[in-house]
MOPAC internal coordinates of N, CA, C and O (Angstrom, degrees):
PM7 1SCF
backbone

  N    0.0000 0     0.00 0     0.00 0    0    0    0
  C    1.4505 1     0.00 0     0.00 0    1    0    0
  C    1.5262 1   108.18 1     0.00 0    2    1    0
  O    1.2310 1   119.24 1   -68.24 1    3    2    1
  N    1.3853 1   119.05 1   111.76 1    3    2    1
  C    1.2562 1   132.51 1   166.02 1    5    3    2
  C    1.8248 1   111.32 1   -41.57 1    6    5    3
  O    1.2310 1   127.52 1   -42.93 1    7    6    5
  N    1.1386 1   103.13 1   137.07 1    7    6    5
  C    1.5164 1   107.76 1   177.80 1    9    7    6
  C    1.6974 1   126.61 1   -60.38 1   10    9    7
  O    1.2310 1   124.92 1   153.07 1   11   10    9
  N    1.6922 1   108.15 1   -26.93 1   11   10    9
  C    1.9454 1    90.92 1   142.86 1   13   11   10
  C    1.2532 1   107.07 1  -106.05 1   14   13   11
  O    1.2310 1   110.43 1  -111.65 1   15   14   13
  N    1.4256 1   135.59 1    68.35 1   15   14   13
  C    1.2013 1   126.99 1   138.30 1   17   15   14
  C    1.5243 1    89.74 1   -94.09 1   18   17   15
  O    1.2310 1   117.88 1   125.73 1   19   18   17
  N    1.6022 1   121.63 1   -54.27 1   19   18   17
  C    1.4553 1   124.30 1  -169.32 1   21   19   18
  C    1.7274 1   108.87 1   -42.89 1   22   21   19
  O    1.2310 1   114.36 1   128.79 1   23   22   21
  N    1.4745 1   128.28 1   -51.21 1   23   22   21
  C    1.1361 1   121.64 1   165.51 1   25   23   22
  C    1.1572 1   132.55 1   -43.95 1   26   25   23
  O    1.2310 1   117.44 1   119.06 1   27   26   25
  N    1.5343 1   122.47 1   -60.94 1   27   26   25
  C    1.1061 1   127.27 1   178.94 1   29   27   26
  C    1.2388 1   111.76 1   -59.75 1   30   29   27
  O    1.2310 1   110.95 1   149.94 1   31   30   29
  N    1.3612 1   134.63 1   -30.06 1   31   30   29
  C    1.7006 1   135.42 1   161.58 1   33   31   30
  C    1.4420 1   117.71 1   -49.53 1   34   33   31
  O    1.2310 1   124.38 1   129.85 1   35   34   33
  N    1.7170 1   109.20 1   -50.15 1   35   34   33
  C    1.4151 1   126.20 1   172.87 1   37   35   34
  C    1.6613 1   108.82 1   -53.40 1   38   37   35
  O    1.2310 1   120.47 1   136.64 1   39   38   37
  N    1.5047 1   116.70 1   -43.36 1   39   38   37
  C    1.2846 1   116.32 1  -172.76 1   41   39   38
  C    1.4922 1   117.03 1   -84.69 1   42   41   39
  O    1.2310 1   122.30 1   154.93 1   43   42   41
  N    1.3823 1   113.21 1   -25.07 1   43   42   41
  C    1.4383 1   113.93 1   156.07 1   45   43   42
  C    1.5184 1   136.87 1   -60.84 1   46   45   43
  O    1.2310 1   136.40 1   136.85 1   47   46   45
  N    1.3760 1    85.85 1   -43.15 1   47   46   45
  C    1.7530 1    89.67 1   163.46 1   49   47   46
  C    1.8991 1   120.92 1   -78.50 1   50   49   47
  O    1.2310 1   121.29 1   173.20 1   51   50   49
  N    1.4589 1   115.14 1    -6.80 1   51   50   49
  C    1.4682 1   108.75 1   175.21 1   53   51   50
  C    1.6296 1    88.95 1   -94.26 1   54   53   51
  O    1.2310 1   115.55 1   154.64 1   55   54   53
  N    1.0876 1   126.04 1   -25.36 1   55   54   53
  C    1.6707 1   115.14 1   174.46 1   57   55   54
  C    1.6412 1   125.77 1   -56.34 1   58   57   55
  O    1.2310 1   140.40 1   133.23 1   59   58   57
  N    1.4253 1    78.03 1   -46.77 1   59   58   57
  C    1.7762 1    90.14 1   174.23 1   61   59   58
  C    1.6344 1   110.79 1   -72.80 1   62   61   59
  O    1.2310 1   115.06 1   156.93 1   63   62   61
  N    1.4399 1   126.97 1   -23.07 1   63   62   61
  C    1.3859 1   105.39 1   165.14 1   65   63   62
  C    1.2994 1   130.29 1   -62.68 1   66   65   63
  O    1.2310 1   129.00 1   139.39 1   67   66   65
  N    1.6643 1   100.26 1   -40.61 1   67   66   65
  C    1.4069 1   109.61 1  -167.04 1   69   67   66
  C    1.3025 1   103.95 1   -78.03 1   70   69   67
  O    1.2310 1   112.15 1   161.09 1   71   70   69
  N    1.6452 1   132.42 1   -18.91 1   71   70   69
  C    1.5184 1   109.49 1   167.52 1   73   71   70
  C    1.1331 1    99.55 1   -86.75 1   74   73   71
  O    1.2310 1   100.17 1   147.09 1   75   74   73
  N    1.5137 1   153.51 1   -32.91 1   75   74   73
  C    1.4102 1   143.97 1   145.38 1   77   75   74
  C    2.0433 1   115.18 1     2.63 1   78   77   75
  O    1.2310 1   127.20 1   112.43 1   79   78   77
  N    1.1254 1   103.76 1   -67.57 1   79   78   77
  C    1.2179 1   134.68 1  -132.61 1   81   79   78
  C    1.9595 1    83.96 1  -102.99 1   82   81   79
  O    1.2310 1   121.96 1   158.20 1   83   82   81
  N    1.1883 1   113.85 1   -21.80 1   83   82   81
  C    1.7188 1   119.00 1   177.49 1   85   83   82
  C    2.1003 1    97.89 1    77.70 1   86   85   83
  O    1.2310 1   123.25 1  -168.53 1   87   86   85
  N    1.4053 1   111.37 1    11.47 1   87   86   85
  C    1.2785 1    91.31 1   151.55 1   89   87   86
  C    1.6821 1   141.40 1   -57.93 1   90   89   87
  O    1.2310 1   127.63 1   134.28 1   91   90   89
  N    1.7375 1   102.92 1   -45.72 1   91   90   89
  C    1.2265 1   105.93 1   155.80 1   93   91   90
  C    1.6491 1   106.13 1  -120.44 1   94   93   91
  O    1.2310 1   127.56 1   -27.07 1   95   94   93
  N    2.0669 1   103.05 1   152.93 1   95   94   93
  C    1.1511 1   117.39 1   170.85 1   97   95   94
  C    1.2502 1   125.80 1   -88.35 1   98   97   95
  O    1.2310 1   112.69 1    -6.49 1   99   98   97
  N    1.4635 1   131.41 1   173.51 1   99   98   97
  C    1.5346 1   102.12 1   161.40 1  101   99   98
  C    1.9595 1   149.09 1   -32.34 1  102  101   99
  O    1.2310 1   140.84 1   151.79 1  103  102  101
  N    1.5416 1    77.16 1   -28.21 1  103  102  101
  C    1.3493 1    81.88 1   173.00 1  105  103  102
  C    1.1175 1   119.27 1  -103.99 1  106  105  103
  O    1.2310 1   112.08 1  -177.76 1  107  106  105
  N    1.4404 1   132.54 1     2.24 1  107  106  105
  C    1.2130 1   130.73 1  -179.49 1  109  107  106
  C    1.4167 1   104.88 1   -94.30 1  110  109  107
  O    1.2310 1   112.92 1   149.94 1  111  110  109
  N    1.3438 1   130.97 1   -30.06 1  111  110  109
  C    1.6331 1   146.10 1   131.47 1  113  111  110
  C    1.8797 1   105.59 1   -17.52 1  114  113  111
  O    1.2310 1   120.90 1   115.17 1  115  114  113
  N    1.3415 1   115.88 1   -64.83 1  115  114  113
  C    1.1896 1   103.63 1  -171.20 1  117  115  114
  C    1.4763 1   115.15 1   -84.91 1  118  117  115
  O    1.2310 1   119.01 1  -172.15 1  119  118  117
  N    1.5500 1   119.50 1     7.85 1  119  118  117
  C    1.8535 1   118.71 1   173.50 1  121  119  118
  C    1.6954 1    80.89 1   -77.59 1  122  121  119
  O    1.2310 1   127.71 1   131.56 1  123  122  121
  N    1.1502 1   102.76 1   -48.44 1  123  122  121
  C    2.0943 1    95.33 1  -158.45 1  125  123  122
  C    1.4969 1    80.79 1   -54.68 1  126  125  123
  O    1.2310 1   110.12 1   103.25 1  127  126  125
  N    1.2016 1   136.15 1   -76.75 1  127  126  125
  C    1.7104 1   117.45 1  -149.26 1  129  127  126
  C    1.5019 1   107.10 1   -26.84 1  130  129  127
  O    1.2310 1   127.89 1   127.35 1  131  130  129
  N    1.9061 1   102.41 1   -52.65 1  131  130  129
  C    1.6798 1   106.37 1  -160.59 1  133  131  130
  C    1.0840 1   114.71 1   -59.04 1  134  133  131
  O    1.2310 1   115.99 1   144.57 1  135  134  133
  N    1.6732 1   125.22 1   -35.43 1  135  134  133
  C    0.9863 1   137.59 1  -176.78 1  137  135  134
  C    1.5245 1   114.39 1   -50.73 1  138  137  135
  O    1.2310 1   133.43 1   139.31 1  139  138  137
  N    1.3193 1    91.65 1   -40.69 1  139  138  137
  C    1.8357 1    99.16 1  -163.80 1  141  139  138
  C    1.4457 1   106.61 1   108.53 1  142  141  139
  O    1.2310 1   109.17 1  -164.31 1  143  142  141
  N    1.0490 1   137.89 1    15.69 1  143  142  141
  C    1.6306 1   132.29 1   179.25 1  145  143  142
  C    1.1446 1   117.65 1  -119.67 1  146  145  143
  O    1.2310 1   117.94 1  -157.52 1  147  146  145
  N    1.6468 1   121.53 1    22.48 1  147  146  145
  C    1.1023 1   126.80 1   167.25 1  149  147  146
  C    1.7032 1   105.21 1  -154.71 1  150  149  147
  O    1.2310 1   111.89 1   -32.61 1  151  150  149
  N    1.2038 1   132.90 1   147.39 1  151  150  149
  C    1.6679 1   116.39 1   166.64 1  153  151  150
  C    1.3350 1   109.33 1  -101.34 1  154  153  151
  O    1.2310 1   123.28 1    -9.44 1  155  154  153
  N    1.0289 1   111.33 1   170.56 1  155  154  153
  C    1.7151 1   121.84 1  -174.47 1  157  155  154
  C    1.3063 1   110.41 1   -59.75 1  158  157  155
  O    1.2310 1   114.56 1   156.52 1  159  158  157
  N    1.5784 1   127.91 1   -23.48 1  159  158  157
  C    1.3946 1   117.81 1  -164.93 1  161  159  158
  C    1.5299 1    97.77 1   -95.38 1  162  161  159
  O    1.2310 1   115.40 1   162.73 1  163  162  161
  N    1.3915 1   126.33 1   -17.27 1  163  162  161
  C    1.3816 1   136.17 1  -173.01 1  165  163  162
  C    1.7582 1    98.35 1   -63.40 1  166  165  163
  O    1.2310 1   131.96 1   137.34 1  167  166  165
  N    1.5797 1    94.50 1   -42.66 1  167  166  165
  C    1.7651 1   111.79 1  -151.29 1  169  167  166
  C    1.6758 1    81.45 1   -68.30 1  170  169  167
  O    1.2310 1   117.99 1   118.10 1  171  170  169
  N    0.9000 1   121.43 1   -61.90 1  171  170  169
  C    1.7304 1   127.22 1  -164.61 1  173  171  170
  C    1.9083 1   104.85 1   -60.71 1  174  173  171
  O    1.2310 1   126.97 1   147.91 1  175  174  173
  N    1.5021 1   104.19 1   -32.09 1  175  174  173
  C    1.3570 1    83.95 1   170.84 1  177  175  174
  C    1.8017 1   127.72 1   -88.18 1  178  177  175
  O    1.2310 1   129.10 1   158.53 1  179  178  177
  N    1.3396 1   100.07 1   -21.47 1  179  178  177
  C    2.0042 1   112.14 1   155.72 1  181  179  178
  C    1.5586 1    96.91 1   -60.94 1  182  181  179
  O    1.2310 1   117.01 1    91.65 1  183  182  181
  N    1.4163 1   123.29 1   -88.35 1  183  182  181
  C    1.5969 1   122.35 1  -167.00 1  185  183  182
  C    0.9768 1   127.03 1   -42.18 1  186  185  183
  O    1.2310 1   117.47 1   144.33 1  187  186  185
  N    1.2529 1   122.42 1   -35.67 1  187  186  185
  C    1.6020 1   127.71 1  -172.73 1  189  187  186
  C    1.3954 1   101.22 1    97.58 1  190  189  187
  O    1.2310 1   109.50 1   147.00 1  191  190  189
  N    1.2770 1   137.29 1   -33.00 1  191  190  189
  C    1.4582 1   136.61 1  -154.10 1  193  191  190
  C    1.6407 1   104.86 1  -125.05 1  194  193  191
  O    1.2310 1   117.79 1   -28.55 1  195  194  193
  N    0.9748 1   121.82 1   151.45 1  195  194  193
  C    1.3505 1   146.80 1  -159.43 1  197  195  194
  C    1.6327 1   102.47 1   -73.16 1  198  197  195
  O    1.2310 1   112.10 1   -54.69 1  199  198  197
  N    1.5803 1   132.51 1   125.31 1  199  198  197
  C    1.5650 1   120.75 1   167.07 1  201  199  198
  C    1.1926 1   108.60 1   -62.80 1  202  201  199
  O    1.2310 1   124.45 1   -39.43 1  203  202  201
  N    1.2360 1   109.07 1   140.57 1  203  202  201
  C    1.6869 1   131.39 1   143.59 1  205  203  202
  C    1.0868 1   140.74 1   -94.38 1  206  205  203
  O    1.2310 1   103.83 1  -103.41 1  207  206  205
  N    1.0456 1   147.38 1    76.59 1  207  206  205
  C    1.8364 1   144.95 1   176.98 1  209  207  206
  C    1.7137 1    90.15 1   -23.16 1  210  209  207
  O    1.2310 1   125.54 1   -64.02 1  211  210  209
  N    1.8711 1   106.96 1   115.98 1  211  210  209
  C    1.0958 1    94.69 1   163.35 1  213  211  210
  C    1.7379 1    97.49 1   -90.69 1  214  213  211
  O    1.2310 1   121.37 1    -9.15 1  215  214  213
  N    1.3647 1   114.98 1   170.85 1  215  214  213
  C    1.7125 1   128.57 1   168.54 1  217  215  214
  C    1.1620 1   134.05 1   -47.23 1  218  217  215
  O    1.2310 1   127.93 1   158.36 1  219  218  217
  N    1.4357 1   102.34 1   -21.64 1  219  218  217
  C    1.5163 1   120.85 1   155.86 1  221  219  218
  C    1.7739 1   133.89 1   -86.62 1  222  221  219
  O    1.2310 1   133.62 1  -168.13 1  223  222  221
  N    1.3445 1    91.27 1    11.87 1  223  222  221
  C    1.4260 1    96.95 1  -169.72 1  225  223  222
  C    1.6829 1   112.03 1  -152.05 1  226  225  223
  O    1.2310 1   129.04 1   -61.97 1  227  226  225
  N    1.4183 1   100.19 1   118.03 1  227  226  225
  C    1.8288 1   115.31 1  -158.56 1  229  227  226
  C    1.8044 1    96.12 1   -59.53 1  230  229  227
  O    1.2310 1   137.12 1   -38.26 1  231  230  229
  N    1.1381 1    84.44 1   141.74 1  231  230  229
  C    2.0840 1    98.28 1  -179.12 1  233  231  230
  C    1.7143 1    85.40 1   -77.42 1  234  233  231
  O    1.2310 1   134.77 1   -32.54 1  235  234  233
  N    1.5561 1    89.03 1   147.46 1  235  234  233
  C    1.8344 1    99.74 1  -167.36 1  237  235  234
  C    1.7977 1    87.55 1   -76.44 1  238  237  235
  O    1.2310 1   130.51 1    -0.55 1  239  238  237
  N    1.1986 1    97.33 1   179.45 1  239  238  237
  C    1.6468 1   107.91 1   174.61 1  241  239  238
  C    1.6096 1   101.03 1   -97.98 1  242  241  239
  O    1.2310 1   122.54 1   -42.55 1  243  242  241
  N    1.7899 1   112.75 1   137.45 1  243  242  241
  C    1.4595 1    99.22 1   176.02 1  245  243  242
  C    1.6140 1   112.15 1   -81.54 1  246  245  243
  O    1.2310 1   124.06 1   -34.89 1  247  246  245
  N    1.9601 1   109.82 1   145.11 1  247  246  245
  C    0.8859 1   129.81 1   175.16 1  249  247  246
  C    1.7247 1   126.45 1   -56.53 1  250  249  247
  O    1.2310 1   120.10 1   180.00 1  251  250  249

């Protein structure tokens, strides 16, 4: 495992506490996507449910 795979593992699992834990809600889950500090497949594996670009919010550019 490449050394940001290890991060991004590390940062998935502090994601999943804090929506665990009701720090973030669903939607506070989907600012990190917009942001860029989470990817969509991360979001679906914390949420349970699949991202959506809502209409108000620019589809990220792929990496």
């Amino acid at each position: 495992m490449t050394l940001m795979e290890q991060i991004q593992a590390i940062f998935l699992e502090i994601y999943t506490m804090d929506y665990q834990f009701g720090i973030y809600d669903k939607n506070g889950m989907k600012g990190l996507v917009v942001q860029g500090f989470l990817s969509p497949e991360n979001y679906q594996k914390i949420v349970g449910e699949a991202y959506v670009v809502s209409q108000s919010q620019p589809e990220q550019p792929q990496a």
